[in-house]
C-alpha positions as CSV (number, residue, x, y, z in Angstrom):
1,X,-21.4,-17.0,-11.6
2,X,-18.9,-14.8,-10.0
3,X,-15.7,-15.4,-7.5
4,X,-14.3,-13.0,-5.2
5,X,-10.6,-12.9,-5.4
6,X,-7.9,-11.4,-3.2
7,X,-4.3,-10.8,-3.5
8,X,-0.8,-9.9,-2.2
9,X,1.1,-6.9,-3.8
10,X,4.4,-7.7,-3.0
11,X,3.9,-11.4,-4.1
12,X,2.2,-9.9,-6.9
13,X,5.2,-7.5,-8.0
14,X,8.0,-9.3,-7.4
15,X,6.2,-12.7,-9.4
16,X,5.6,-10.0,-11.9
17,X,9.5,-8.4,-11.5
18,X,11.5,-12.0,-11.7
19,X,9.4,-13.0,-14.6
20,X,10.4,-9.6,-16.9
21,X,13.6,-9.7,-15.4
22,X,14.0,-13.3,-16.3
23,X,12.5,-13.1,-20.2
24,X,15.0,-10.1,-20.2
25,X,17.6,-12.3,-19.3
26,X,19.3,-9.8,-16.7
27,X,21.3,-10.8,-13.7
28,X,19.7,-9.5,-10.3
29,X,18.2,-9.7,-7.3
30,X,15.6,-8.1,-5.8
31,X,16.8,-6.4,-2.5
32,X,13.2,-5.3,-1.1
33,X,9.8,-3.6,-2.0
34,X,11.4,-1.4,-4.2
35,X,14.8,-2.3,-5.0
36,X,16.6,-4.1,-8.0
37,X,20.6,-4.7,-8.0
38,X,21.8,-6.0,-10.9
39,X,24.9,-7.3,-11.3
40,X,26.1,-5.7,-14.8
41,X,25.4,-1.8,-15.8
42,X,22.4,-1.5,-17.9
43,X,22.8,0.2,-21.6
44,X,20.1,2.9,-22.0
45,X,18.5,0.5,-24.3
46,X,18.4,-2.1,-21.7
47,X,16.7,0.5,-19.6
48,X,14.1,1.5,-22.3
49,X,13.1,-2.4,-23.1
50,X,13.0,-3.1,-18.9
51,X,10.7,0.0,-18.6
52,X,8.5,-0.8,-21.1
53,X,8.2,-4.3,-20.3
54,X,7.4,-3.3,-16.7
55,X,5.0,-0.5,-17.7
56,X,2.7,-3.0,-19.1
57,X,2.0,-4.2,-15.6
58,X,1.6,0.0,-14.4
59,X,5.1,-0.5,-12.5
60,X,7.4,2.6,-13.2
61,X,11.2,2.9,-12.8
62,X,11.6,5.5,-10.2
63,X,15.0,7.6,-11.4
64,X,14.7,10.6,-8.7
65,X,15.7,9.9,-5.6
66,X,12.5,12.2,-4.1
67,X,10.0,10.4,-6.1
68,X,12.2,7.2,-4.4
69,X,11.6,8.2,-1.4
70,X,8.3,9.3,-1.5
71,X,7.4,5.8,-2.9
72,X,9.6,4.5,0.1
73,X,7.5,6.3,2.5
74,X,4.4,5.1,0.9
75,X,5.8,1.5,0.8
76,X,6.7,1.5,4.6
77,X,3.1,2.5,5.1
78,X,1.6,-0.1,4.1
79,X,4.8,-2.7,5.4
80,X,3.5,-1.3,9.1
81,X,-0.5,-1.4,8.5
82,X,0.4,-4.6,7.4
83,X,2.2,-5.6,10.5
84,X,-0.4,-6.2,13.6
85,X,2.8,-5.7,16.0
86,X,4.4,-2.4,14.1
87,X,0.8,-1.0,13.8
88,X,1.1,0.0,17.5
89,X,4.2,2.3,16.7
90,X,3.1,5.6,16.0
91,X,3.7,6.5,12.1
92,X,6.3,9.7,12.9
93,X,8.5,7.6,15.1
94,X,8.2,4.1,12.6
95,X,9.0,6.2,9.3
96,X,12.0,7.8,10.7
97,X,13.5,4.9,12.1
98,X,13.0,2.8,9.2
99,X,13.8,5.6,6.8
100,X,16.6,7.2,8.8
101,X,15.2,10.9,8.1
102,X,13.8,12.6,10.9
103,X,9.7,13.2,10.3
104,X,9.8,16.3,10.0
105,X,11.9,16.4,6.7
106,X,9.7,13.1,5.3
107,X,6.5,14.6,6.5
108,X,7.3,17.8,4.2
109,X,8.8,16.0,1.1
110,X,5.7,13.8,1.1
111,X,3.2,16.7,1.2
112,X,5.1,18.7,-1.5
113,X,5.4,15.7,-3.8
114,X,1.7,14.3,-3.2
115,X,-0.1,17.6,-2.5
116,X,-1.7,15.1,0.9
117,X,-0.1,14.7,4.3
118,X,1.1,11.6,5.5
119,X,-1.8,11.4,7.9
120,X,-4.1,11.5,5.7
121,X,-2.3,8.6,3.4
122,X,-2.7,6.9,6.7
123,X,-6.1,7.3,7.0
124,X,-7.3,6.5,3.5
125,X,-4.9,3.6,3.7
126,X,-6.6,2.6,7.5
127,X,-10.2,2.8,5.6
128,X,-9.5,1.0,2.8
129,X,-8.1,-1.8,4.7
130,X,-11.7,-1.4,7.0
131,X,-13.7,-2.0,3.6
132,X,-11.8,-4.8,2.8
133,X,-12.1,-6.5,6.2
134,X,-16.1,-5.4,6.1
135,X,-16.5,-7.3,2.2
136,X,-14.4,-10.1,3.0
137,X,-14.5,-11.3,6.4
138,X,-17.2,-12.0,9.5
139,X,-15.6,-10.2,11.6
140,X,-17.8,-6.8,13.7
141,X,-16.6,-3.2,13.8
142,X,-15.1,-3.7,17.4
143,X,-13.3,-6.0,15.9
144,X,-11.9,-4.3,12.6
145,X,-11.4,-1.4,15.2
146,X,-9.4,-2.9,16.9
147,X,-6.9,-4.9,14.2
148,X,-6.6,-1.1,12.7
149,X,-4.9,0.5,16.1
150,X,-8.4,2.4,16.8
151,X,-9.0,4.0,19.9
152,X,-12.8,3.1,19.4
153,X,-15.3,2.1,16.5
154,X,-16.9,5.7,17.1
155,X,-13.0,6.7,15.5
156,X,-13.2,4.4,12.9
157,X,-16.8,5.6,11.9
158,X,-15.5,8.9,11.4
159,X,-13.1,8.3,9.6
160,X,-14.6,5.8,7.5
161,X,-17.8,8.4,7.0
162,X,-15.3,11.7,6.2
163,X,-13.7,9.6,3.6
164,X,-16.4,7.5,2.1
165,X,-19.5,9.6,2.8
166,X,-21.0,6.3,4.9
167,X,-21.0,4.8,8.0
168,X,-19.2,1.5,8.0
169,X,-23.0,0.2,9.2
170,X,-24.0,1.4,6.2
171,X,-21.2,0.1,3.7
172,X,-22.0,-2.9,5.6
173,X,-25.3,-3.1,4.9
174,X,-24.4,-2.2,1.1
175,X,-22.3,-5.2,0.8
176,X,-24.5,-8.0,2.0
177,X,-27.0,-7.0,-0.2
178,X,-25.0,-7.3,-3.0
179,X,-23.9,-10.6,-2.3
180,X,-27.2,-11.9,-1.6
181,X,-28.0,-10.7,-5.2
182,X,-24.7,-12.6,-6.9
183,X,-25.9,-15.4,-5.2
């Protein structure tokens, strides 16, 4: 027998954050995606014990403020493909308003840092979301188009295809035949 499960990343983290943090015995908060005040200076050893603890879990303490931001930038991403109503902003204008850096500084600091453009994090963000909602849900192509601020399926096709090397149809296709075979 096999279940399918899903999750949420930020529930995930921070669940994962308060617990560590809590074992660790620190006084905090956490101020958003990315952010931990805490109320007393950490020693370096503190640091070294919180960083290992976390690691076991793959999250890193971020201590350059261009690896921050780029993690910021990647964060905000997904905050606003998340967000039905913020997914109609177009990504230049949404990063620089919630970032407070104009685009054309984040656009470059991205590139340089990730060796990919913003864009194209968009996109492979965009298609990833498309497979999920083609394995998990009922819903048709129009449809996922549409929830993913496409202009038309034929858009999301090819995308989907330059990324993936199929057609939605086809991934489609691929995924209900392996369900009927963990049946």
């Amino acid at each position: 027998m096999k279940i399918y499960v899903t999750f949420n990343l930020n529930i995930t983290r921070n669940a994962i954050l308060k617990e560590q943090l809590d074992r660790l015995g620190f006084d905090y908060t956490i101020e958003n995606t990315q952010e931990i005040s805490f109320k007393n200076k950490l020693t370096t050893e503190q640091q070294l014990v919180l960083a290992e603890s976390l690691s076991t879990y793959g999250i890193t303490i971020i201590d350059d403020q261009k690896t921050e931001l780029v993690q910021r930038i990647k964060d905000t991403i997904n905050e606003m493909l998340a967000d039905e109503e913020a997914n109609l902003y177009k990504i230049s204008s949404y990063l620089a308003d919630k970032l407070n850096y104009s685009y054309a500084y984040l656009s470059n600091l991205f590139s340089e840092s990730t060796y990919t453009s913003i864009e194209n994090f968009v996109i492979l963000k965009k298609v990833d979301q498309a497979k999920e909602l083609i394995a998990n849900t009922d819903l048709t192509l129009t449809e996922i188009a549409y929830r993913l601020n496409y202009s038309s399926v034929a858009h999301l096709s090819g995308q989907f295809k330059k990324t993936t090397g199929l057609t939605p149809s086809t991934f489609q296709k691929i995924i209900k035949k392996r369900k009927e075979f963990n049946i």
